[in-house]
C-alpha positions in Angstrom: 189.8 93.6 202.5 191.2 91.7 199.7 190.1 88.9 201.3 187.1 89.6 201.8 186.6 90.6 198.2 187.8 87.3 197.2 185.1 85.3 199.6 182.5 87.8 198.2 183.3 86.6 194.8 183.6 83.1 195.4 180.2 83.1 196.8 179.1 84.9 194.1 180.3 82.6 191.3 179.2 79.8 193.4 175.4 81.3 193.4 175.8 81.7 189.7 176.9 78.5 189.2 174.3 76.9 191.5 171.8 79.0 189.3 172.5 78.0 186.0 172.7 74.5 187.4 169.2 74.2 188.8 168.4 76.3 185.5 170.1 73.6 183.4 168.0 70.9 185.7 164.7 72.6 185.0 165.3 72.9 181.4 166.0 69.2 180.9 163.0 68.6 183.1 161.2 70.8 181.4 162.1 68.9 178.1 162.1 65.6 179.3 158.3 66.3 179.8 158.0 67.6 176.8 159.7 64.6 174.6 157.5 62.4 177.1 154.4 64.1 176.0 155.0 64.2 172.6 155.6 60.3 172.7 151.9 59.4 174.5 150.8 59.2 170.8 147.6 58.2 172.0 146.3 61.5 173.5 143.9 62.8 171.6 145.4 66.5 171.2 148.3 65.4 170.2 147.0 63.1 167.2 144.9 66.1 166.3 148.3 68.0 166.0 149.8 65.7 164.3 146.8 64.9 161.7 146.9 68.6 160.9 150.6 68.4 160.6 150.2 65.8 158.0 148.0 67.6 156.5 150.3 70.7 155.8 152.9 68.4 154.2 150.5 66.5 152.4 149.1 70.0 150.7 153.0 71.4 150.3 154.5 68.5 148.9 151.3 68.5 146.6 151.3 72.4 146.2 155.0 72.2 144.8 154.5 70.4 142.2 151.4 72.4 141.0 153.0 75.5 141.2 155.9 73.9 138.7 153.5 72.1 136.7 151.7 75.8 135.8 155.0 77.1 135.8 154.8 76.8 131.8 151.7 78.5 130.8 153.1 82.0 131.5 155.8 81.5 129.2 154.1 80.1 126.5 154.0 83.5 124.0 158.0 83.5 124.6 158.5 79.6 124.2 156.3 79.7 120.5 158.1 83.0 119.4 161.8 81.6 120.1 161.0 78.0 118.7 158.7 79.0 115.9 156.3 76.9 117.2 152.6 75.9 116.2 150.1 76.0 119.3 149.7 72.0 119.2 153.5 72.2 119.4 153.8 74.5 122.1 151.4 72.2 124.0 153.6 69.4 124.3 155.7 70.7 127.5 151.9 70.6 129.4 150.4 67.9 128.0 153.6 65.3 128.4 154.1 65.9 131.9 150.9 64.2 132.8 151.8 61.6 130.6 153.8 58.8 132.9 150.7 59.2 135.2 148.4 57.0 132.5 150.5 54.4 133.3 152.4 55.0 137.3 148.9 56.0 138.8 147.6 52.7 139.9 151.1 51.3 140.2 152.2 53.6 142.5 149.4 52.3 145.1 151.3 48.9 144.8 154.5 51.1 146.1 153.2 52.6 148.8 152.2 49.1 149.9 155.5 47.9 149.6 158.2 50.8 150.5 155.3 53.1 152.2 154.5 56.4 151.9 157.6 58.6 152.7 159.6 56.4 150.9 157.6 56.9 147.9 157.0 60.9 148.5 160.7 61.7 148.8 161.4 59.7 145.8 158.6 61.8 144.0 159.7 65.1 145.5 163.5 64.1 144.0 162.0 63.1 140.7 160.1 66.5 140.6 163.2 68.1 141.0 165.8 66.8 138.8 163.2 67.7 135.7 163.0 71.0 136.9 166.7 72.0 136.8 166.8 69.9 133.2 163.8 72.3 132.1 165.3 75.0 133.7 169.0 74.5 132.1 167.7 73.0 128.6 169.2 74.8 125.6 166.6 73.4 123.3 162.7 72.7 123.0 163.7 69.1 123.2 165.3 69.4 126.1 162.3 71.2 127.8 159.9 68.8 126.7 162.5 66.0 128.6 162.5 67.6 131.8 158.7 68.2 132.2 157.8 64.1 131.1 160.2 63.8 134.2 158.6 66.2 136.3 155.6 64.6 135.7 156.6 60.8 136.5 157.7 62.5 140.4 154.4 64.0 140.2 152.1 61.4 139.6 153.7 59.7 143.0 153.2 62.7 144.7 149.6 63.5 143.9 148.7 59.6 144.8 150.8 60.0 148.1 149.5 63.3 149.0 145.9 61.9 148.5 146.4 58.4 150.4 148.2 60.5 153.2 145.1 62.4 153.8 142.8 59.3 153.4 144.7 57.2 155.9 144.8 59.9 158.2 141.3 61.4 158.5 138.1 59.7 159.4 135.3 59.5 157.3 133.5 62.6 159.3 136.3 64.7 158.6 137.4 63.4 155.1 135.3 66.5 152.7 136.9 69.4 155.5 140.5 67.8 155.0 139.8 67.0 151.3 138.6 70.6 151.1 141.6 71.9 152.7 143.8 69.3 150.7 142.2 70.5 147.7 143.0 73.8 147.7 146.8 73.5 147.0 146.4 72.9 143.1 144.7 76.3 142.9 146.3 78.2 145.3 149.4 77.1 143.4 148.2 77.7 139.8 147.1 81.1 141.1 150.2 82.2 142.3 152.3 80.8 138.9 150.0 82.4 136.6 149.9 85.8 138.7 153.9 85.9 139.7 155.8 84.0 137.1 154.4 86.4 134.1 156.0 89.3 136.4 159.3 87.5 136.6 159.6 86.1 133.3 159.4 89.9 132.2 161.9 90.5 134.5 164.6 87.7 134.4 163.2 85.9 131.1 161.0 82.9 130.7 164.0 80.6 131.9 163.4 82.5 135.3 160.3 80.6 135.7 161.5 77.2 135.5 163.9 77.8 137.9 162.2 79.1 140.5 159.9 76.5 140.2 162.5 74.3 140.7 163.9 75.9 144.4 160.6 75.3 145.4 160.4 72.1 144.9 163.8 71.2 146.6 162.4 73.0 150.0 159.3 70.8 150.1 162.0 67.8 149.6 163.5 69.0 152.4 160.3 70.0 154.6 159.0 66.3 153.7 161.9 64.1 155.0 162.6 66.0 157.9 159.6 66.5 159.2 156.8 63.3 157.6 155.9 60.5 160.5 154.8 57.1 158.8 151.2 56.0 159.5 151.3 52.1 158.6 148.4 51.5 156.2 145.8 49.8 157.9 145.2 47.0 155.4 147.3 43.8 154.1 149.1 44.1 150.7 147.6 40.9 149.6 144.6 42.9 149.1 145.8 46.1 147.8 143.8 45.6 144.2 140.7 44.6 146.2 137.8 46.9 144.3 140.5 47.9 141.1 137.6 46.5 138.8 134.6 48.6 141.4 132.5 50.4 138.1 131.3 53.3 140.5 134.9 54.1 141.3 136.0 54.2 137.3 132.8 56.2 136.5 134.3 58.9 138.9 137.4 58.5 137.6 135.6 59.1 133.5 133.3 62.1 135.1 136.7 63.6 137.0 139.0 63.4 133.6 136.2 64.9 131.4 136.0 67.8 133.8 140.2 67.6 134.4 140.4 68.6 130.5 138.4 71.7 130.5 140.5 72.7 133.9 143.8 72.5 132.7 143.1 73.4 128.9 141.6 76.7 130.7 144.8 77.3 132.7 147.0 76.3 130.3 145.7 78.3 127.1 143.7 81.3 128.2 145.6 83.5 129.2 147.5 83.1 125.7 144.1 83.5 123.9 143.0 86.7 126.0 146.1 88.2 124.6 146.2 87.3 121.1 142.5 87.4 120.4 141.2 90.1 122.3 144.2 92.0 122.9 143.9 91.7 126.8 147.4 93.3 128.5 149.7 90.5 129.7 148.9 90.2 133.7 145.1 90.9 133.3 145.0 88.1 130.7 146.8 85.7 133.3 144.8 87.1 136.0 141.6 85.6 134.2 143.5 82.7 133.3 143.0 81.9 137.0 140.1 83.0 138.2 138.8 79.3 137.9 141.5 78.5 140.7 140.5 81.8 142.4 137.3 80.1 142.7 138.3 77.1 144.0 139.8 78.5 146.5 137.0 80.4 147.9 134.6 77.3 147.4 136.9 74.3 148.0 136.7 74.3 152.3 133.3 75.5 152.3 132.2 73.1 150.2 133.4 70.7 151.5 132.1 71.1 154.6 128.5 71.6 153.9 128.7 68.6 151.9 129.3 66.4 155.4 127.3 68.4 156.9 123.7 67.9 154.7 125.2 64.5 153.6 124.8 64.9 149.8 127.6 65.4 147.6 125.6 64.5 143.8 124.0 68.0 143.7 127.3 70.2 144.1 128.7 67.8 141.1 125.8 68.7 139.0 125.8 72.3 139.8 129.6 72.9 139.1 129.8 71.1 135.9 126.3 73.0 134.5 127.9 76.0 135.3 131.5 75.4 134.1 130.3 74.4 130.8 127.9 77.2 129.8 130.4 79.9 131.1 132.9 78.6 128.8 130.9 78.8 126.3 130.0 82.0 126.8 133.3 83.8 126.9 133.4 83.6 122.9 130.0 84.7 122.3 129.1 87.3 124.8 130.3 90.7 123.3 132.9 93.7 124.8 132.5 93.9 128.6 130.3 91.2 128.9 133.0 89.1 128.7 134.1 89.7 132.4 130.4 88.6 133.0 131.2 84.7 131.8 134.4 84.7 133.3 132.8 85.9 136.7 130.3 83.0 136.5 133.4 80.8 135.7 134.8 81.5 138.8 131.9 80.1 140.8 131.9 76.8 138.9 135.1 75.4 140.1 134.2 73.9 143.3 133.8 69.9 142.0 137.5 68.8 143.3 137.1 68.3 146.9 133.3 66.6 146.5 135.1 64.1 143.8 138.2 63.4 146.0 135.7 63.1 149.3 133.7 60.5 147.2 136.6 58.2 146.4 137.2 56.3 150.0 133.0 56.3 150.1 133.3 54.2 147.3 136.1 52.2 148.4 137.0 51.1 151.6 139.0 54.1 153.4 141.9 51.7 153.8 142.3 51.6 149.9 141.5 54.8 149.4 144.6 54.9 147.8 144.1 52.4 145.3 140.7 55.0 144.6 143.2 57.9 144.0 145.1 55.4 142.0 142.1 55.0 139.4 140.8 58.4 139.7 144.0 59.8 138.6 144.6 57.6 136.1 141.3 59.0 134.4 142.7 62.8 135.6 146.1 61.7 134.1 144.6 61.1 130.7 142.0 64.6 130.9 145.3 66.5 131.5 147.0 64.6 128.2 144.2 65.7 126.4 143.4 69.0 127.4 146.0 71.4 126.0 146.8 69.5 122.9 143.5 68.9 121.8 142.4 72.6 122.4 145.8 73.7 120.7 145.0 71.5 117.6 142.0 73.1 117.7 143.4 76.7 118.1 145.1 75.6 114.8 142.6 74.6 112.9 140.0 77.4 113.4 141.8 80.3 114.3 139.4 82.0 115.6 138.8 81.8 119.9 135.2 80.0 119.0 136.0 76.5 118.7 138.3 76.6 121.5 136.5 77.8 124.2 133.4 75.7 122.5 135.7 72.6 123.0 136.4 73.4 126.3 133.0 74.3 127.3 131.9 70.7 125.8 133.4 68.1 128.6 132.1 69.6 131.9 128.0 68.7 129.8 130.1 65.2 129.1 130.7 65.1 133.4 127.5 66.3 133.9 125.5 62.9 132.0 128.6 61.0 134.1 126.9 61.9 137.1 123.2 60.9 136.6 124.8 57.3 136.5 126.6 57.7 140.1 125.2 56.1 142.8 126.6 58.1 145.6 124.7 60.1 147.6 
């Protein structure tokens, strides 16, 4: 008996064994076809995954630094109130950050040439993070101020990287869905900073904000390395500048940073006016604070896409600037309730990002698209310099909320003359 017990088990640890074998054989087959289909890089399935893919790291890597660039606006009551500082003061920490991208944009097209594009998006993503955690562990305004002139020199080879990826990756046919798409991370980001962070700065104080911030943009560090595939650009770096001096392409760029300083004045300053003007309580203010990004948002894919499809772009420009300037103009005029009206048309006006970026490799060669993005966000660069410290100067002078929205209001009518001079279709 015992015996047999013993040849029963044998056999039986032998089936087992012979089981997991052939299970261990068909699992390694199993991924051994896998691995070999993932290498045929020339199916077409599997470039459309991996477009797409690109596309998702493109919009994080992009989205991160968004979401820690607004990461100030929310905490500018607190900031002024501990520093004693004037609202063209208080500005500084928004309007420095953009201000290594007047000078980095176009050079950083020269570095993707030469190191390529992960290369240079890691080394932006690091950047991004190291003025975070100074922001976020700076005992003085100074200190602040530091940290987000850092944050921005990461960010201005992010944004250009982000921008190029999608250029270099995407055909011409599907450049305004995946520039729609792309487009969406800047308010999607701003959205959720100017919703969230007032929530936990009340909390955890307006250090809080910084700092998660900060985390954020150490995960999309991570997600980038680990998971970007270089594309090699498709064009010699002998001819990288080819077009810099193309007028059509710097006119964009002018129309883009007139319309850039409304945006991020908007974001940057309105929910602070909303609550000391008209007394609006904290997260409603900040709420309306967004709802140009809210806009975007709903607009930006949409748009996009019916602009390949009837094959104009030139009429959504001049419908989103028209509107954008007269609702700004509106919110200090119209009286009580009627307030919520101009903000609700402001919300609809914000859809002018994906038709710009879509425009830029039309006017340049796709393969230099980058060198496009280079000049267009030079222009942006400069609008976002401008933008909060010339509407808090402005807040200064005339205390009232007139002049400021009225100053805002004014640059969208500026893009709107821009675009009768375009010659893009």
């Amino acid at each position: 008996m015992t015996s047999l017990k013993c040849t029963f088990f044998k056999s039986k640890n032998h089936f087992v064994n012979d089981t997991i074998s052939l299970i261990g054989v068909r699992v390694k087959f199993l991924f051994s076809s896998i691995f070999k289909w993932l290498d045929k890089n020339n199916r077409a399935v599997l470039k459309m995954e991996q477009r797409w893919m690109v596309l998702t790291l493109a919009f994080f890597m992009a989205f991160s630094y968004f979401f820690a660039l607004q990461s100030y606006p929310p905490m500018i009551p607190q900031v002024m109130e501990e520093f004693d500082l004037p609202h063209v003061n208080a500005s500084l920490p928004m309007s420095l950050v953009s201000l290594a991208g007047i000078f980095l944009a176009l050079p950083t097209w020269a570095f993707i040439f030469r190191w390529g594009l992960k290369k240079i998006g890691a080394l932006g993503l690091v950047i991004c993070s190291i003025g975070g955690m100074i922001s976020s562990l700076g005992s003085s305004f100074l200190l602040i101020v530091l940290g987000r002139v850092i944050l921005g020199i990461g960010g201005v080879l992010i944004i250009v990287v982000s921008f190029s990826i999608v250029a270099n990756w995407f055909t011409k046919e599907e450049g305004g869905r995946a520039m729609g798409i792309k487009g969406l991370d800047l308010p999607i980001a701003t959205i959720l900073a100017l919703n969230l962070l007032p929530i936990v700065i009340t909390i955890h104080g307006w250090r809080a904000s910084f700092t998660v911030s900060t985390v954020l943009l150490i995960i999309s560090t991570a997600f980038f390395i680990f998971l970007f595939r270089e594309k090699p650009l498709r064009e010699s770096g002998t001819k990288m500048f080819e077009g810099i001096w193309n007028k059509q392409m710097w006119l964009l760029g002018i129309t883009w940073s007139f319309v850039t300083i409304s945006i991020v004045a908007y974001s940057t300053w309105a929910g602070t006016f909303f609550i000391e003007l008209w007394k609006i309580p904290v997260n409603v203010a900040f709420f309306m604070a967004s709802i140009l990004m809210i806009g975007m948002i709903l607009l930006s894919a949409p748009i996009g896409y019916l602009s390949d499809r009837l094959g104009k772009r030139k009429i959504f420009l001049i419908f989103s600037f028209l509107l954008m300037g007269i609702s700004l103009i509106l919110i200090p005029i119209l009286p009580g309730s009627f307030l919520y009206l101009a903000i609700a048309l402001l919300a609809i006006s914000g859809f002018s990002a994906p038709i710009i970026h879509a425009l830029t490799p039309e006017i340049l060669p796709r393969e230099r698209a980058g060198l496009g993005f280079g000049i267009l966000f030079t222009c942006s660069f400069i609008g976002t310099f401008i933008g909060p410290i010339l509407v808090g100067f402005v807040k200064d002078l005339f205390p009232g909320g007139g002049p400021a929205f009225f100053t805002m209001g004014a640059f969208p009518l500026l893009s709107l003359i821009c675009t009768k001079f375009l010659k893009v279709r």
